[in-house]
C-alpha positions in Angstrom: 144.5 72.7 134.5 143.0 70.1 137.3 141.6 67.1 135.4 137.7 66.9 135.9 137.6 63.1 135.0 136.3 61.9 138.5 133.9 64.7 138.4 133.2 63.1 135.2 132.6 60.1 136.5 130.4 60.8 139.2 128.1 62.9 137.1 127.5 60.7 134.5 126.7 57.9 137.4 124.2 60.6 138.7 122.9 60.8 135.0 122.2 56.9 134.5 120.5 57.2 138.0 118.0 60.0 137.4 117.3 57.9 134.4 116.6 54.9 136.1 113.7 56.7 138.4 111.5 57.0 135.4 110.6 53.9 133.7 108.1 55.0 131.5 107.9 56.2 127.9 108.1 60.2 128.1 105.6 61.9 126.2 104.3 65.4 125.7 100.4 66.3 125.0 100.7 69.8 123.5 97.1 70.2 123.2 97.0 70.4 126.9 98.8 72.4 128.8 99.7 74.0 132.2 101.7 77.2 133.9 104.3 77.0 135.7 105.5 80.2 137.1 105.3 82.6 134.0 105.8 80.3 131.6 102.4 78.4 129.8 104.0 74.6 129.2 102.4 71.2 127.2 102.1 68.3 129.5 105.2 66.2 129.9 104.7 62.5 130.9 106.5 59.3 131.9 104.0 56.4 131.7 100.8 58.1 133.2 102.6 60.9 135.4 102.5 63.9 134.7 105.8 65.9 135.3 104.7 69.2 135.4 105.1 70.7 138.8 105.6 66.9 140.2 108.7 67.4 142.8 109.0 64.0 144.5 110.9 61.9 142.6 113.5 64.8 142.0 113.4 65.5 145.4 114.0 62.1 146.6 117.0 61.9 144.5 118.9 65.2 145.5 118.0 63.8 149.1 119.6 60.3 148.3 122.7 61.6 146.1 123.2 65.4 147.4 123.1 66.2 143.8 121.0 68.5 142.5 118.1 67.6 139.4 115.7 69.6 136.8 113.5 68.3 134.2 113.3 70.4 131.2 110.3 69.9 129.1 110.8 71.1 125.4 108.5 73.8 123.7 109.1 75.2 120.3 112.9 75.6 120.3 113.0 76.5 124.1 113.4 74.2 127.4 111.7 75.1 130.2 112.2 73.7 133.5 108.8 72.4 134.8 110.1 70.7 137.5 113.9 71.0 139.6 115.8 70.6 143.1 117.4 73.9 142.2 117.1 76.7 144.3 117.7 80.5 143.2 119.3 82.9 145.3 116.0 83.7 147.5 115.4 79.9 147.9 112.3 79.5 145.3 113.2 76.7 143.3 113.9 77.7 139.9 110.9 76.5 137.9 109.5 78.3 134.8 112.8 79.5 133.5 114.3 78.9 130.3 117.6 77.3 129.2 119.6 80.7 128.3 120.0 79.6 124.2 123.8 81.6 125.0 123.6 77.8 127.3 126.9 76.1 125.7 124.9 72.7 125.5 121.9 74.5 124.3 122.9 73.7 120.5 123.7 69.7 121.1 120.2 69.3 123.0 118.8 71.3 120.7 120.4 68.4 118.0 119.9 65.7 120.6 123.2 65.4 121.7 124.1 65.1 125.4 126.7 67.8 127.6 128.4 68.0 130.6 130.2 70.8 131.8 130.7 73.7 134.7 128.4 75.9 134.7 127.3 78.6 137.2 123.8 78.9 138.2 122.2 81.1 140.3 125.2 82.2 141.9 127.1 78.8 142.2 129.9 76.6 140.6 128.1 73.1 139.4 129.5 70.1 137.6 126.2 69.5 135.2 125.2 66.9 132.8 122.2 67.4 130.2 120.5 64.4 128.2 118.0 64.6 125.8 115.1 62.7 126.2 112.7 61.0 123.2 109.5 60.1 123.2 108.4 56.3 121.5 108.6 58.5 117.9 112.5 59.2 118.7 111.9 62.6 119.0 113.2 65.1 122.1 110.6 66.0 124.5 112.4 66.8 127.5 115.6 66.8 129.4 117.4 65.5 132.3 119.5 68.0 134.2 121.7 66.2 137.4 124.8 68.4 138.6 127.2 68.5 141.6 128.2 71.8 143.5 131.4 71.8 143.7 131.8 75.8 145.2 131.7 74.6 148.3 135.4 72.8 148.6 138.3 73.8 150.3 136.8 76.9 152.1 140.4 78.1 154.1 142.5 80.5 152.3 145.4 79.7 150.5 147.8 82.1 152.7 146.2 80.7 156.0 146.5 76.8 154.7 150.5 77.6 154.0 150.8 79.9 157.0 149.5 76.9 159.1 151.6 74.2 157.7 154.9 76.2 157.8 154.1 76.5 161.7 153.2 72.8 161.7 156.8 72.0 160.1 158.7 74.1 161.8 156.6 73.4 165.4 157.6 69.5 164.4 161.3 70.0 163.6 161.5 72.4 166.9 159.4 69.7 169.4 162.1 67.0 167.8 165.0 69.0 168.3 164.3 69.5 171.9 162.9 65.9 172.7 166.1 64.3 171.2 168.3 66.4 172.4 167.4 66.4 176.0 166.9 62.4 175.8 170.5 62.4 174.3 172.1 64.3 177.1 169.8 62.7 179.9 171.6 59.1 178.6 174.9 60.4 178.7 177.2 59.7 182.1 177.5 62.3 184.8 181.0 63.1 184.1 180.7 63.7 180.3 182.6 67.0 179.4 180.7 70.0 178.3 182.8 69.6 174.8 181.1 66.5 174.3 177.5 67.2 175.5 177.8 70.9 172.9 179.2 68.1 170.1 175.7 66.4 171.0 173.8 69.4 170.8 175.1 70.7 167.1 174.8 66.9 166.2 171.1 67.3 166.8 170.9 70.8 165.8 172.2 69.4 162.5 169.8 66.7 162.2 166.7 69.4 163.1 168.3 71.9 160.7 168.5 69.7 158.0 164.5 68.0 159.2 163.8 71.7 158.9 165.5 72.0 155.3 163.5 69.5 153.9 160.4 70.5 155.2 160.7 73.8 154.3 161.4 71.7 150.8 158.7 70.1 150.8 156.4 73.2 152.2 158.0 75.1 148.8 156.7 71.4 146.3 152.8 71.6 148.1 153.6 75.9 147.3 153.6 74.8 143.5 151.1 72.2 143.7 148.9 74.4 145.7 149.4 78.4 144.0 152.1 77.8 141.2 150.1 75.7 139.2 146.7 76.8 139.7 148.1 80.0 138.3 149.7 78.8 135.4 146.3 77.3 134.6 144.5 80.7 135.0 147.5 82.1 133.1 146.9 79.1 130.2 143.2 80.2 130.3 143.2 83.2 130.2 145.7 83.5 127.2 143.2 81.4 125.9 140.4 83.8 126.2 142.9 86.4 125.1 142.9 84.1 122.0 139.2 84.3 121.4 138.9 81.0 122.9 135.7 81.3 125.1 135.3 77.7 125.0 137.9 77.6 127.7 136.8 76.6 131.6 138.8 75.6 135.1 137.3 73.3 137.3 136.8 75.2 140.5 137.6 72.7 143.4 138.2 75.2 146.0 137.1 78.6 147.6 140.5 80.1 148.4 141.7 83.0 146.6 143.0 80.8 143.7 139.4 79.3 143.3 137.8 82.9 143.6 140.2 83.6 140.6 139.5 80.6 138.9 135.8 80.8 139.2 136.2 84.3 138.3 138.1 83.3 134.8 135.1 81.0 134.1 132.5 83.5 134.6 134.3 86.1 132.7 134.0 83.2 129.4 130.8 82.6 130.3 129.9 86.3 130.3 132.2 87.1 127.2 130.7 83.6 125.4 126.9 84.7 126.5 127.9 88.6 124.9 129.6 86.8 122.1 127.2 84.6 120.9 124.6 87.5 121.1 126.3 89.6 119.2 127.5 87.1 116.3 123.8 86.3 116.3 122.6 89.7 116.0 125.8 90.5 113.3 125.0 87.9 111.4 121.3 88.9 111.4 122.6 92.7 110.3 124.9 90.8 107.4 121.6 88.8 106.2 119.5 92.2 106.2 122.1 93.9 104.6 122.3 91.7 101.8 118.5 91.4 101.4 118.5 95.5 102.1 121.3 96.1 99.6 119.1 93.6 97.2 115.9 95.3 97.3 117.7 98.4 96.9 119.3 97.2 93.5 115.9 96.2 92.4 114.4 99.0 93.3 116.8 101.5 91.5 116.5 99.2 88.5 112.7 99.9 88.6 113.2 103.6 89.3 115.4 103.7 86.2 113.3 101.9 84.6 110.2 104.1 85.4 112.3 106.8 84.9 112.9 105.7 81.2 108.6 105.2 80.8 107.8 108.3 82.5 110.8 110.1 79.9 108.5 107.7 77.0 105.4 109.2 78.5 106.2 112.2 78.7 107.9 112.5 75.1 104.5 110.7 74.3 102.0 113.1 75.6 104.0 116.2 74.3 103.7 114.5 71.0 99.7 113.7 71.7 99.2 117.7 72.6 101.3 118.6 69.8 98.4 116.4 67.5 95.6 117.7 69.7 96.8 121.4 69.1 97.0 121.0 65.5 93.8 118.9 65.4 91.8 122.0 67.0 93.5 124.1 64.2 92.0 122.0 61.7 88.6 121.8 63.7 88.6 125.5 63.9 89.5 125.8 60.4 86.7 123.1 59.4 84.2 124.9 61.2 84.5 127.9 59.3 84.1 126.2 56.1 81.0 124.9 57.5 80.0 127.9 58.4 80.5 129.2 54.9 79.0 126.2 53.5 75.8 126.8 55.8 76.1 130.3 54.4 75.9 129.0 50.9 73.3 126.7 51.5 71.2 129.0 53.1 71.7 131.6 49.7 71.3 128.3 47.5 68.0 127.5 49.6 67.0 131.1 48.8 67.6 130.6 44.9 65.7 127.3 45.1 62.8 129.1 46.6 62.7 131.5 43.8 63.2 129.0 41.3 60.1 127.3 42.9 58.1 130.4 42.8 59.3 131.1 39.4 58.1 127.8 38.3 55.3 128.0 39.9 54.4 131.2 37.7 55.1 129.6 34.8 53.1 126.2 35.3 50.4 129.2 36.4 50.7 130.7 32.7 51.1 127.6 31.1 47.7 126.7 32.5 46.4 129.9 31.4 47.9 129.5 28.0 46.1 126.0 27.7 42.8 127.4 28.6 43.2 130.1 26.0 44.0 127.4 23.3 41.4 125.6 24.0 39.1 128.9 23.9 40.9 129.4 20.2 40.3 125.4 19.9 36.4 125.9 20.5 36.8 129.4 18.3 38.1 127.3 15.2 35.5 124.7 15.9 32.6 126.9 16.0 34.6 128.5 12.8 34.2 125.1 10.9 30.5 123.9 11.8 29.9 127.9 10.2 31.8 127.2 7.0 30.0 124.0 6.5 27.1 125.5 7.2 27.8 128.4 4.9 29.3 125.6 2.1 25.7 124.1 2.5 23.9 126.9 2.2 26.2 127.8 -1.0 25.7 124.9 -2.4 22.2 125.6 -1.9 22.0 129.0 -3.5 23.6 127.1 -6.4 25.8 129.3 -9.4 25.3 132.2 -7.1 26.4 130.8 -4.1 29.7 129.2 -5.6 32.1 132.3 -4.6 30.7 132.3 -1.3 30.9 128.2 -1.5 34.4 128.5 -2.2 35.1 131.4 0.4 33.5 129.4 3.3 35.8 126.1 1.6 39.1 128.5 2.5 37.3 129.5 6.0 36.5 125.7 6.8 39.9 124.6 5.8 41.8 127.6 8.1 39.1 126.5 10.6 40.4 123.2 10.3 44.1 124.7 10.2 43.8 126.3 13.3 42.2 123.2 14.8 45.0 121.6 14.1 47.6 124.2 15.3 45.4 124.6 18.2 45.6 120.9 19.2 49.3 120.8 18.3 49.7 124.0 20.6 47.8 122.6 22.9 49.9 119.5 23.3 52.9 121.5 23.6 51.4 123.3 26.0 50.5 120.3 28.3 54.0 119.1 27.9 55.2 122.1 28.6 52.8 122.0 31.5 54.3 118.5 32.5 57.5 119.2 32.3 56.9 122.5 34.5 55.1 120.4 36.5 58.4 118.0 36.7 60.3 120.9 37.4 58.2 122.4 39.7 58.7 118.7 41.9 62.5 118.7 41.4 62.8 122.2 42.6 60.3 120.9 45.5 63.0 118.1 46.0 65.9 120.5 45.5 64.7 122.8 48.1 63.7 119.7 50.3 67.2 119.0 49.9 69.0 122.2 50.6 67.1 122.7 53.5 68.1 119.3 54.9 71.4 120.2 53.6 71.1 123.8 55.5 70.2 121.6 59.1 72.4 119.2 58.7 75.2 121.7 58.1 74.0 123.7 60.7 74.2 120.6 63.2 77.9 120.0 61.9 79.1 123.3 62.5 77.5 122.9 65.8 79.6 119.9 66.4 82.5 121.4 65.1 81.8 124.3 67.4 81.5 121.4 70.2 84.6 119.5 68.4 87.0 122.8 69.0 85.8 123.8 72.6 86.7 120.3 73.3 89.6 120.2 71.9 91.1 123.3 73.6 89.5 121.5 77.0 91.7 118.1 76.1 94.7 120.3 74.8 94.5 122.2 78.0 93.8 118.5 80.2 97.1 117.4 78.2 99.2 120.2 79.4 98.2 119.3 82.9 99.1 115.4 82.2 102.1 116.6 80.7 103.1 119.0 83.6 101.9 116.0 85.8 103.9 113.5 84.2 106.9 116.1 83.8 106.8 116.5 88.1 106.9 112.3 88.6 109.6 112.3 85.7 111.6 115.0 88.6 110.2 113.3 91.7 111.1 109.8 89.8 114.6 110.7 89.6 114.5 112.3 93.0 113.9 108.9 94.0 116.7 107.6 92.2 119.4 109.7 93.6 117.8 109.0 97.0 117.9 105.3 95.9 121.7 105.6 95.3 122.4 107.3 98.3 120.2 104.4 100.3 121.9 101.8 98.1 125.6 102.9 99.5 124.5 103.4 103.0 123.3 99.8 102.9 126.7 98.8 101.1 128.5 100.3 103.5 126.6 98.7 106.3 126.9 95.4 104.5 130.6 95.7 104.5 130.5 96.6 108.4 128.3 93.8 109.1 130.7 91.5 107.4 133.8 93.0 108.9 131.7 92.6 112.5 130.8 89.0 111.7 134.1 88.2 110.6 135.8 89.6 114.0 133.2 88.3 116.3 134.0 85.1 114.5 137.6 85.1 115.9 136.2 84.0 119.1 135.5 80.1 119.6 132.3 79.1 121.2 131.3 75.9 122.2 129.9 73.6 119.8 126.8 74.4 118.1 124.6 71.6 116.2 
């Protein structure tokens, strides 16, 4: 493999001189901003220029070195080239594009690290050289692209260039030959033999023979320099890429077919590096969302096992809860026809109480009655006793005649008197007899004041208990549904499980893919990455 050190060399020198035409401090204003081509860019300065879209200096220098130049500014975790000497195919100069991140320096700018390399842009072989450029704060705000075409050397074919000096050598040896030899037979004396003169000739032909030898040597040494080599090289890299090295590139010096094959080698690591580095990307991407994937997937079954488990409570709970609503109904049912019996009851014990209150209210009736008629017997005996006085007076006034009938009217006053007294004594019965009627008569009031509100009140409770059951069967018949409900999440529930499962080994599986990819793509060896 050709040594690019004086490539090197000059591209670094090109470097230190594109850094030399701006003297300022770089800086970048990202709350201004401008477009350049499709691409919306912050505002990159050196002292008070602005760089956007400002060609001269880079134009100057590509004038004054023949090199070419690109300023990148940097926005986000992209450089964009806002201002560059580079032309694309159709001659536009290549502003507004980004630095491919598949770039092989795009991870040491990235880092701030400087790179030089081939590379092949737009179509052509360049020797290029990227720095990283920081503003007063240290950090990257832009960066310096110089590079050197180098497609353009040694444009002859490798056949015609050995074709051409083979006829140059052997045109030489031939034109050397016949110069000598006819200067060699020109000197010799008129009357030399033809033996002599023919010794002359194979003398020279000798000499030219042997000239011709060792220029068909030396024709056979520039044949290895020129095609043996160069091939071994291409071999060496592309056993390399063979390897997984895609870190390998030839520096193209030429344009013969041994440069079209070496520049074809690089763009086929370029291409495989570019692929490569997508893909290990986008693997490594599908191994980080397989884990997370195969993650949520675990937590998920664990929570649809462990909904499973509450729904299975749940369920176990509600049958239970219908179970006590069923037999709670029973018991409402059964409680409501003891209050309808009891309603019954109270309604015949209100009945009694009324005749009870009648009854007594024909007794305090008689009673009264009774206690006017002892007072009628009271006025009777009364009336009785002022006539026996009167009749003992009288007596007594008739004197010894009068003395039966004194006596008589004694035994009438005295029964008078008797039946006073029985009188008031009945009488007094009476009026607690009355009174305690009376009493009566107000407790049976009460009583039946009582069993009515007794009768109502029953009669509301049966109503409720009426209310209670009809309700019941409603909530026992609501429970059913809950428990049917809760019985089809249980079975969709564990539907989800199984599909769970299934989803979890899919995502296994493609975990393990995406691990196997990642660990094949990473066989291959890219360039560095910061």
């Amino acid at each position: 493999m050709h040594s690019f050190l004086p490539l090197a060399y000059q591209i670094d020198k090109l470097a230190r001189r594109l850094a030399a035409s701006f003297p300022g401090v770089f800086s970048i204003d990202e709350r201004a901003s401008l477009a350049v081509g499709a691409e919306t860019t912050p505002l990159l300065r050196n002292g008070a220029d602005v760089l956007n879209l400002n060609f001269g200096t880079i134009d100057n220098f590509s004038a004054a070195t023949g090199g070419s130049a690109t300023i990148f500014v940097q926005r986000g975790k992209d450089f964009v080239r806002v201002s560059t000497s580079v032309k694309k195919e159709n001659g536009e100069r290549a502003i507004g594009t980004l630095l491919d991140h598949a770039h092989a320096g795009y991870r040491d700018l990235l880092a701030g690290r400087s790179y030089t390399g081939f590379a092949q842009l737009f179509g052509r072989q360049y020797m290029t050289r990227y720095d990283p450029v920081r503003d007063a704060q240290g950090r990257v705000v832009a960066v310096l692209y110089v590079g050197i075409d180098v497609s353009k050397r040694f444009q002859v074919g490798i056949g015609a260039r050995l074709g051409m000096l083979a006829f140059g050598i052997a045109g030489a040896v031939l034109g050397a030959y016949v110069w000598a030899s006819v200067a060699a037979v020109s000197a010799l004396p008129p009357a030399t033999s033809s033996a002599t003169v023919t010794a002359l000739l194979l003398r020279y032909g000798a000499i030219a023979l042997a000239l011709l030898a060792f220029g068909m040597g030396g024709l056979y040494w520039l044949a290895q320099r020129m095609v043996t080599r160069p091939l071994v090289d291409a071999t060496a890299a592309a056993q390399q890429l063979a390897k997984g090295d895609l870190t390998t590139m030839i520096h193209v010096g030429r344009r013969d077919e041994i440069g079209q094959l070496t520049q074809a080698i690089n763009g086929v690591a370029q291409g495989l590096a570019t692929i490569v580095g997508a893909v290990r990307a986008s693997a490594e991407r599908i191994n980080v969302a397989a884990h997370e994937i195969a993650a949520g997937n675990n937590d998920l079954s664990a929570r649809a096992e462990a909904q499973a488990g509450a729904l299975e409570q749940v369920r176990a709970t509600m049958d239970n809860f219908s179970a006590g609503i069923r037999n709670n109904a029973g018991h409402t049912q059964e409680a409501g026809s003891l209050v309808d019996n009891a309603s019954t009851h109270a309604g015949e014990g209100g009945k009694v109480v009324g005749s009870v209150m009648a009854t007594m209210g024909a007794i305090r009736t008689s009673s009264h009655k009774v206690a006017d008629i002892i007072g009628v017997i009271d006025g009777i005996a009364f009336q009785t006793n002022i006539l026996a006085l009167n009749a003992a007076v009288e007596a007594a006034r008739a004197g010894e005649q009068g003395r039966g009938f004194a006596v008589v009217a004694t035994e009438v006053r005295q029964l008078a008197q008797r039946s006073a007294a029985a009188a008031r004594e009945i009488k007094d019965l009476i009026a607690e007899s009355v009174a305690n009627v009376d009493h009566g008569d107000r407790l049976a009031g009460q009583a039946g004041g009582a069993m009515s509100g007794i009768e109502t009140a029953i009669g509301s409770v049966a109503t409720i208990m009426r209310d209670i059951a009809t309700a019941g069967a409603g909530q026992t018949e609501d429970i059913g549904e809950v428990t049917r409900a809760v019985g089809d999440i249980d079975q969709m529930t564990q539907q989800n499980a199984a599909l769970i499962e299934q989803a979890a080994t899919a995502t296994e599986s493609l975990r393990h893919e995406a691990e196997k990819l990642v660990e094949q793509v990473g066989a291959f060896k890219l360039a560095q990455r910061g």
